[in-house]
NUVEX-802747 format. One record per residue (C-alpha): residue in three letters; x, y, z. Coordinates in steps of 0.25 Angstrom, whole numbers, plus 5000, padded with zeros to 4 digits. Layout:
! residues N
("ALA" (X Y Z))
...
***
This chain:
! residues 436
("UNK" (5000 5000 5000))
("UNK" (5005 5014 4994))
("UNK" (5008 5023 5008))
("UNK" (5005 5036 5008))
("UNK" (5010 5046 5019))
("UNK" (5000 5058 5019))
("UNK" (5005 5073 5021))
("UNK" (4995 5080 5026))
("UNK" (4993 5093 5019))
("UNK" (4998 5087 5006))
("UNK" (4993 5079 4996))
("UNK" (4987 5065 4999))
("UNK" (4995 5055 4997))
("UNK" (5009 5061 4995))
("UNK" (5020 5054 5003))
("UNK" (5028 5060 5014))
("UNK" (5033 5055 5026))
("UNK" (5021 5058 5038))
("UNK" (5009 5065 5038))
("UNK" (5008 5080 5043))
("UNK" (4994 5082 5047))
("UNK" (4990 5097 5047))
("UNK" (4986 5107 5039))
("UNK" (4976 5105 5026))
("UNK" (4974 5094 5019))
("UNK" (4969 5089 5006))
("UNK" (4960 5075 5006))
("UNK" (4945 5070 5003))
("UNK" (4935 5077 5010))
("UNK" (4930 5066 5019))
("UNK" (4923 5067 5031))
("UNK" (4928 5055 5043))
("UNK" (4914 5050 5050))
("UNK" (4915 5039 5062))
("UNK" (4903 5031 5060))
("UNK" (4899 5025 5045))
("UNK" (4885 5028 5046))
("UNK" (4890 5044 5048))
("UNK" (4898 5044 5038))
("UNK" (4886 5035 5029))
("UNK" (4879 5048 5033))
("UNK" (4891 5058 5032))
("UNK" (4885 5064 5044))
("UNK" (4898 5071 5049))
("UNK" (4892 5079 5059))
("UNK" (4888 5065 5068))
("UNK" (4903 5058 5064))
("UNK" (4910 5066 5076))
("UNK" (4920 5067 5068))
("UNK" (4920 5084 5064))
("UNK" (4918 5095 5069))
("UNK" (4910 5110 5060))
("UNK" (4921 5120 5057))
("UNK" (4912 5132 5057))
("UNK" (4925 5144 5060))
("UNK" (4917 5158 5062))
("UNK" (4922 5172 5062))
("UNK" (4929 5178 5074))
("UNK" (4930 5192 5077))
("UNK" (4940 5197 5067))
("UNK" (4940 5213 5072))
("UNK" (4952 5219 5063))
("UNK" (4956 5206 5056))
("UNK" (4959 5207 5044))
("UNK" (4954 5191 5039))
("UNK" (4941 5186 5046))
("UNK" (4946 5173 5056))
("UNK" (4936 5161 5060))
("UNK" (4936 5152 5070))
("UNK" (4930 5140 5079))
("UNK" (4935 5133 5092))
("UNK" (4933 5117 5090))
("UNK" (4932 5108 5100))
("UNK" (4941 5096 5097))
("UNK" (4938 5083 5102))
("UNK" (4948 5074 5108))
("UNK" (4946 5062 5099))
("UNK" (4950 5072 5087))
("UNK" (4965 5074 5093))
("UNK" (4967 5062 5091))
("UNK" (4964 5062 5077))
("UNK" (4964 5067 5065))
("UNK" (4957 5082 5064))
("UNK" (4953 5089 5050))
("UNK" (4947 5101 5047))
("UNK" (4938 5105 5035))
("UNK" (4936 5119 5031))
("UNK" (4926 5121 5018))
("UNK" (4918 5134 5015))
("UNK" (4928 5144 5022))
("UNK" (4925 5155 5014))
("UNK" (4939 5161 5011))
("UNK" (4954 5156 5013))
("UNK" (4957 5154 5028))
("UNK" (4968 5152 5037))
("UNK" (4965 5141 5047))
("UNK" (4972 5141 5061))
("UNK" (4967 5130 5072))
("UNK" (4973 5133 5087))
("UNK" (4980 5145 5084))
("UNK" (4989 5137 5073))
("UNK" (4988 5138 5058))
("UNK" (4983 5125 5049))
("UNK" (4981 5130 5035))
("UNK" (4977 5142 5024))
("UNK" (4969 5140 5015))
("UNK" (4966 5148 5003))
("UNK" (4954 5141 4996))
("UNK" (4942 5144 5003))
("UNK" (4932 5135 4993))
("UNK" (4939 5122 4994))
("UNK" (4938 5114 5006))
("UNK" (4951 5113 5016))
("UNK" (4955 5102 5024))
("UNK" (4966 5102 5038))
("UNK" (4972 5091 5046))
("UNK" (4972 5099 5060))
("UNK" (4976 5089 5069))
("UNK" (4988 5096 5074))
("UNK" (4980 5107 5077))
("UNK" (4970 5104 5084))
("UNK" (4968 5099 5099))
("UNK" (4958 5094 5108))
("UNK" (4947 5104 5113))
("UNK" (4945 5119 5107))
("UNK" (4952 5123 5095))
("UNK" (4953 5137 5088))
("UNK" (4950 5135 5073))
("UNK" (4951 5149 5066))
("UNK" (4951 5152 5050))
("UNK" (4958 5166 5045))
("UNK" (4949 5169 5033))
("UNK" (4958 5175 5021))
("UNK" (4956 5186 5012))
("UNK" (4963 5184 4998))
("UNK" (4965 5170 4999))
("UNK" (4955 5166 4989))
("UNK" (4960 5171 4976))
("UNK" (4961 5158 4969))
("UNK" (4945 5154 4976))
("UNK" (4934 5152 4966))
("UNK" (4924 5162 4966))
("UNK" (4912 5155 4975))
("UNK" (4902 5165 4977))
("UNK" (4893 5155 4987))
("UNK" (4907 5151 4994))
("UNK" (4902 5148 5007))
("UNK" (4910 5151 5021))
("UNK" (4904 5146 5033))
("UNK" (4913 5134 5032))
("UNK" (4903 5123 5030))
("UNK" (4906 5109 5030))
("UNK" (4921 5113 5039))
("UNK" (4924 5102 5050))
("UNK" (4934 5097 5057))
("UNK" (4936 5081 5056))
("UNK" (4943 5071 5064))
("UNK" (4949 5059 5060))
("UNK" (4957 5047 5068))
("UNK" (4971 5046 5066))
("UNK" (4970 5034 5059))
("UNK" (4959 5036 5045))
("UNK" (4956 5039 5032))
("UNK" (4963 5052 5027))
("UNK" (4960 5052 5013))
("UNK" (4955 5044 5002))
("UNK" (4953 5041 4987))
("UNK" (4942 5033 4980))
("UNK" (4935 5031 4966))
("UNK" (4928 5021 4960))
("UNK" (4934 5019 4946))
("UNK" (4933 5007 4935))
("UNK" (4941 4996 4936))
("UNK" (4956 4999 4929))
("UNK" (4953 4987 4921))
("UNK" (4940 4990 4916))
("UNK" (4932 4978 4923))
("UNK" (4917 4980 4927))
("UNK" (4920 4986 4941))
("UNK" (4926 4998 4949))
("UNK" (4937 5000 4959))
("UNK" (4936 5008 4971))
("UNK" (4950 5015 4973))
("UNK" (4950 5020 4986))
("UNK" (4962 5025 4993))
("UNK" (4959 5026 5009))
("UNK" (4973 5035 5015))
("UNK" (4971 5032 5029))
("UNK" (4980 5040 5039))
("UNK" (4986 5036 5053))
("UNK" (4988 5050 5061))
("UNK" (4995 5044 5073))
("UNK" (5010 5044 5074))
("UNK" (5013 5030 5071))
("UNK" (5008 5017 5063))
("UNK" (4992 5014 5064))
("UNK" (4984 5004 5057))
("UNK" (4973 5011 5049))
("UNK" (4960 5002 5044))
("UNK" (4954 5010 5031))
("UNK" (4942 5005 5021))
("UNK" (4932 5008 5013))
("UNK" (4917 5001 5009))
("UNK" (4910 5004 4997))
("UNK" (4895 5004 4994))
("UNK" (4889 5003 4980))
("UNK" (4878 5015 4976))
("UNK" (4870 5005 4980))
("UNK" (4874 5002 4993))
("UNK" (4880 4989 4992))
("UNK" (4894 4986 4999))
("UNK" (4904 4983 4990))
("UNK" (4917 4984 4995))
("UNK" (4923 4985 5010))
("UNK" (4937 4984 5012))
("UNK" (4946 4990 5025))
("UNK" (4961 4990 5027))
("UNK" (4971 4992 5036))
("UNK" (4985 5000 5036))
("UNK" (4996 5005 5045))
("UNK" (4999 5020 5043))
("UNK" (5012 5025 5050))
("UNK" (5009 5035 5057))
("UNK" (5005 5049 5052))
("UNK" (5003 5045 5038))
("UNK" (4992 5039 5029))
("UNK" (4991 5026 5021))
("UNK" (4983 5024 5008))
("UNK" (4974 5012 5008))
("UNK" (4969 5010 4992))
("UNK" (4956 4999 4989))
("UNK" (4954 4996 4978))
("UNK" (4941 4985 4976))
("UNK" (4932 4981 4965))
("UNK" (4919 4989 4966))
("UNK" (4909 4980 4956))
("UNK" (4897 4984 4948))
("UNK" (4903 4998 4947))
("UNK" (4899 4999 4934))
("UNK" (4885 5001 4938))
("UNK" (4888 5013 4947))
("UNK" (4895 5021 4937))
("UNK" (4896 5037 4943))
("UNK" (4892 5044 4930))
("UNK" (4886 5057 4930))
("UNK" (4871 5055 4924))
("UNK" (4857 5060 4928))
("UNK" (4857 5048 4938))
("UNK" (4865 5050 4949))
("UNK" (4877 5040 4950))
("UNK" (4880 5031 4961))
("UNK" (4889 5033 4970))
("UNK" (4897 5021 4979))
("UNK" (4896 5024 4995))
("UNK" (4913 5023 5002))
("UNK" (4916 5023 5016))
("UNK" (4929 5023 5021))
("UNK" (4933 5020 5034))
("UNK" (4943 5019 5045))
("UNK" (4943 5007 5054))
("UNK" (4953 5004 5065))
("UNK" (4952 4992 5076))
("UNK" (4939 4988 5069))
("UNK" (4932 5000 5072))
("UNK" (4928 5009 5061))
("UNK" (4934 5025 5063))
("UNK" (4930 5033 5051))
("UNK" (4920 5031 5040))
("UNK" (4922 5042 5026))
("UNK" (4911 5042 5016))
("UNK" (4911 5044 5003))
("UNK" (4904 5040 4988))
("UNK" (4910 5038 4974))
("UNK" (4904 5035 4962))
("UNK" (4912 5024 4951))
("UNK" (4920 5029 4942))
("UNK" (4931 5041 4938))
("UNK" (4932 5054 4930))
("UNK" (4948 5053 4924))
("UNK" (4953 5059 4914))
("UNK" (4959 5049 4903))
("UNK" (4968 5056 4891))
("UNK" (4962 5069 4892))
("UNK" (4948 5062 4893))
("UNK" (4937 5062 4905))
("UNK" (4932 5050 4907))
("UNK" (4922 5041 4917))
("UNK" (4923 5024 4914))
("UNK" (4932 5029 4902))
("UNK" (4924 5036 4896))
("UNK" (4926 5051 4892))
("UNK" (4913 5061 4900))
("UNK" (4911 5074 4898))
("UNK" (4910 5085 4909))
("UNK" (4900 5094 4907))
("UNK" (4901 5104 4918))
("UNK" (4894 5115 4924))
("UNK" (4900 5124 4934))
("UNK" (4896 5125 4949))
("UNK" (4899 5126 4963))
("UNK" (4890 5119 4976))
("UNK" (4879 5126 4982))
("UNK" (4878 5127 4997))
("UNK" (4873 5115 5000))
("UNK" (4872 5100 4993))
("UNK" (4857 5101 4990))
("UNK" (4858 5114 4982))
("UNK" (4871 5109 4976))
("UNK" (4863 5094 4972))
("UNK" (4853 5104 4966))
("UNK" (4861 5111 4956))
("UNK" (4871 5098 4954))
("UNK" (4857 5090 4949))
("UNK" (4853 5102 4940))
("UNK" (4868 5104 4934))
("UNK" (4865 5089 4931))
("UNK" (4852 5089 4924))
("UNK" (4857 5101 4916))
("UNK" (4868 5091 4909))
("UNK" (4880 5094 4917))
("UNK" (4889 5082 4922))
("UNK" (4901 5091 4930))
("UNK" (4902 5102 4939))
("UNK" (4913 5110 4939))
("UNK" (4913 5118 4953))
("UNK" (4923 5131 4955))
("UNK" (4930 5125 4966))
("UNK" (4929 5113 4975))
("UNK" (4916 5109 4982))
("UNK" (4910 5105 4994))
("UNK" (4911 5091 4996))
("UNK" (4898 5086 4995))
("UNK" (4896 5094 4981))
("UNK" (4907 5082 4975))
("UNK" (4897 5072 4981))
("UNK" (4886 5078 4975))
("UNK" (4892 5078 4962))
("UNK" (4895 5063 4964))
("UNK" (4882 5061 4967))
("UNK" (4874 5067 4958))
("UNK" (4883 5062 4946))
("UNK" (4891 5076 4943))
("UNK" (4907 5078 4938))
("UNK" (4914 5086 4945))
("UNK" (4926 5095 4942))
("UNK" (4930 5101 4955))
("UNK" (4940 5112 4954))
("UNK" (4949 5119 4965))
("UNK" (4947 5132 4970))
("UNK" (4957 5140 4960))
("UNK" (4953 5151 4953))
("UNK" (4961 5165 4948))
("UNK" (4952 5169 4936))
("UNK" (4959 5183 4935))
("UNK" (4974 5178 4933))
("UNK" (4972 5166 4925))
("UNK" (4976 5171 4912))
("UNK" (4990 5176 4918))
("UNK" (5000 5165 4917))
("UNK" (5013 5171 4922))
("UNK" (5016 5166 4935))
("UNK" (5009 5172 4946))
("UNK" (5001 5178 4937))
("UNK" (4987 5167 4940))
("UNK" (4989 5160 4952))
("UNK" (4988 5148 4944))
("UNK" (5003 5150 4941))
("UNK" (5008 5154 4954))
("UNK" (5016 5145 4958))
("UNK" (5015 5151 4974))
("UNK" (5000 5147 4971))
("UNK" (5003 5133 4970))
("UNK" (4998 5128 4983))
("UNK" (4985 5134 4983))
("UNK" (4983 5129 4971))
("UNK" (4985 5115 4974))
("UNK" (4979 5115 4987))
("UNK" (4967 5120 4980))
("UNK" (4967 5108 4971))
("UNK" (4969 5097 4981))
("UNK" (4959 5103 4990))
("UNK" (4949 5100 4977))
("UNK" (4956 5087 4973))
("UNK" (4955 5081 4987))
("UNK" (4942 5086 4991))
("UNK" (4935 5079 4979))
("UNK" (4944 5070 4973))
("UNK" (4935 5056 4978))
("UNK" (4923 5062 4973))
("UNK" (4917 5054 4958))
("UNK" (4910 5068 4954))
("UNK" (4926 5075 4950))
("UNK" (4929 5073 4935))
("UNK" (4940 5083 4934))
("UNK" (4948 5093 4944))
("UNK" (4949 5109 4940))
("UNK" (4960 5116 4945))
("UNK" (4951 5127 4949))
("UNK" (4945 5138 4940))
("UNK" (4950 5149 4931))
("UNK" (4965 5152 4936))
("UNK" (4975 5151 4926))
("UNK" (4986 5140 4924))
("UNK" (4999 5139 4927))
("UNK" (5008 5133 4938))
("UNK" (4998 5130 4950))
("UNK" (4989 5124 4940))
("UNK" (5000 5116 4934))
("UNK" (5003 5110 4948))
("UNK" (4987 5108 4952))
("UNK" (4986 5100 4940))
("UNK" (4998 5092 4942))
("UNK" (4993 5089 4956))
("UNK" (4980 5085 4953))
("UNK" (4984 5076 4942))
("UNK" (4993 5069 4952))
("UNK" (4983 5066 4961))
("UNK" (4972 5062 4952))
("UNK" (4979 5060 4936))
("UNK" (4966 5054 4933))
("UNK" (4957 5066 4934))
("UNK" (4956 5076 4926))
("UNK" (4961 5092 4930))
("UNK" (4956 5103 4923))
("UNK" (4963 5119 4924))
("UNK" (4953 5130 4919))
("UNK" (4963 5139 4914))
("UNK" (4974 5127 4908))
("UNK" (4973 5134 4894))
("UNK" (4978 5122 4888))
("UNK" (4989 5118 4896))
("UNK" (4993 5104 4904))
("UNK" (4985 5106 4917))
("UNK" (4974 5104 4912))
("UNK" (4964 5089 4906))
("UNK" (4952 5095 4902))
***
């Protein structure tokens, strides 16, 4: 089995030699429930596992940036853990700060942002505080609807010993039989300082709701760093739960993945996926090997899911297949689209309209080399955030912004990490970094 120590803070599976928990991380939105039936339910509120992250506005008298803050009561099961925190809907660029000590900036206020603050937190009350900044948002989307009362932000706790991230389709067989593959790549972390045995699995359920496969593994991690535990089984009569988009909804197979450790299960994550893959082959998009067309439409989440379905279902009926949103969207809008049978090419939160035809160096942020970091933290915030969703066809790296050097190295990034997909750059004007 191929190890994998993880660096926090960095990209998923790169090698190095321990893990350095702190800071903010990039991997699959995915919420830890203790008991199966909560997470069946994903009823996060009753899991005991998270707390609301609702900062609010202190008195700022002079300050030249607005400051807001909340004192959380930490329980003492979560330091011995591992502890998370989720910030969506923020409203601008914000510098975070937890007990008086600095954990991260972050300049995209439209893409949701994920830290490890373990070593920052402690037992009983701690001071959370955001410094709201001005000027940070140059390269944000326009979103006039942007919302800012940070919903959908919690804190999360996790053992020492579970699922850090994970990767999972259901693609045809490689040798064209009559039967998928799940490929499902489970990395399992052990926080403690030394070697611990981690049991990790998975079960599958057809559309249907039939079992059709079960399997659990166990691992010893040294201590500080993760493993990577792939399964790969036969899924059969796949064929007659093809993901397509059409005017009936397609099916989509239930997964959970679990944690177990002295026969006693720890954490359950849920999730759905529909059989089959949008890749690019020579130039081409195709689904079962065949080449599809997009036919996209423009738009951006509502509020709330029920207006969203709403306007999803009419895009549909009107004869359009994909949606292409201006920047990444809430979690649930990718699972909408899985539902409802919809493509999706999700883009990263990049745009500079008014320097894009400038290509000296410096001259569009896009070629701006001291960029380079927020550009591809803006990318892997979208890549990781919607990657194991069916609904994504293609990844756009972000909107009208030029090309150059940043966009050379985005491109370069996400064709590492996924070759098969196809990545789009608005403003390519014919050169490399650019499939479609």
């Amino acid at each position: 089995m191929k190890r994998t120590i993880l660096l926090w803070g960095a990209l998923l599976g790169a090698v190095g030699a321990s893990a350095q928990p702190g800071g903010r991380i990039g991997r699959t939105e995915a919420v830890p429930y203790d008991m199966r039936h909560h997470a069946e339910a994903r009823e996060r509120a009753a899991s005991g596992r998270t707390i609301d992250f609702r900062p609010a506005a202190t008195a700022t008298e002079g300050a030249r940036q607005a400051v807001l803050t909340q004192q959380i009561e930490i329980p003492y099961v979560w330091t011995d853990g591992c502890v998370y925190l989720h910030i969506e809907n923020p409203g601008k660029a914000y510098a975070l700060r937890i007990n008086d000590r600095d954990v991260a900036e972050v300049g995209d206020a439209l893409t949701p942002a994920e830290f490890d603050i373990t070593p920052y937190i402690r037992q009983g009350a701690n001071d959370f505080s955001l410094r709201m900044l001005d000027g940070r948002g140059r390269l944000d989307a326009t979103a006039p609807d942007r919302r800012s009362d940070f919903a959908n932000s919690y804190l999360y706790y996790q053992n020492k010993r579970s699922i850090r991230d994970f990767e999972i389709a259901l693609v045809p067989d490689t040798l064209g039989r009559d039967f998928a593959m799940l490929d499902l790549r489970i990395v399992a972390q052990n926080m403690f300082n030394y070697d611990e045995p981690v049991e990790v699995g998975y079960d599958i359920y057809s559309p249907q709701g039939k079992l059709l496969d079960f399997n659990i593994r166990e691992v010893t991690i040294p201590g500080r760093s993760t493993d990577t535990v792939r399964f790969t089984p036969f899924i059969y009569h796949a064929y007659e739960n093809k993901w397509e988009p059409s005017g009936k909804n397609p099916p989509l197979y239930k997964v959970m993945l679990f944690t177990r450790r002295d026969g006693t299960y720890k954490e359950y994550m849920p999730l759905r996926i529909g059989f089959g893959k949008t890749e690019l082959v020579d130039g081409v998009l195709t689904r079962f090997g065949k080449p599809i067309r997009l036919n996209a439409v423009r738009y951006n989440a509502a509020a709330d899911t029920k207006e969203t379905s709403a306007r999803l279902q009419a895009l549909r009926k009107q004869g359009y297949n994909t949606v292409a949103p201006d920047y990444p969207q809430p979690d649930w809008f990718y699972d909408l689209c899985d539902e409802l049978g919809l493509y999706v090419v999700d883009r990263a939160n990049i745009h500079a309209p008014e320097q894009r035809d400038n290509r000296r160096i410096g001259g569009t942020p896009s070629n701006d080399p001291a960029q380079l970091d927020e550009y591809l933290e803006r990318v892997r915030a979208m890549y990781y955030r919607s990657r194991n969703h069916t609904c994504i066809a293609a990844y756009a790296l972000g909107g009208e912004a030029g090309n150059g050097y940043c966009m050379y190295k985005a491109y370069q990034w996400l064709k590492e990490v996924d070759p098969s997909r196809a990545v789009i750059c608005v403003d390519a004007d014919g050169e490399w970094n650019n499939d479609l």
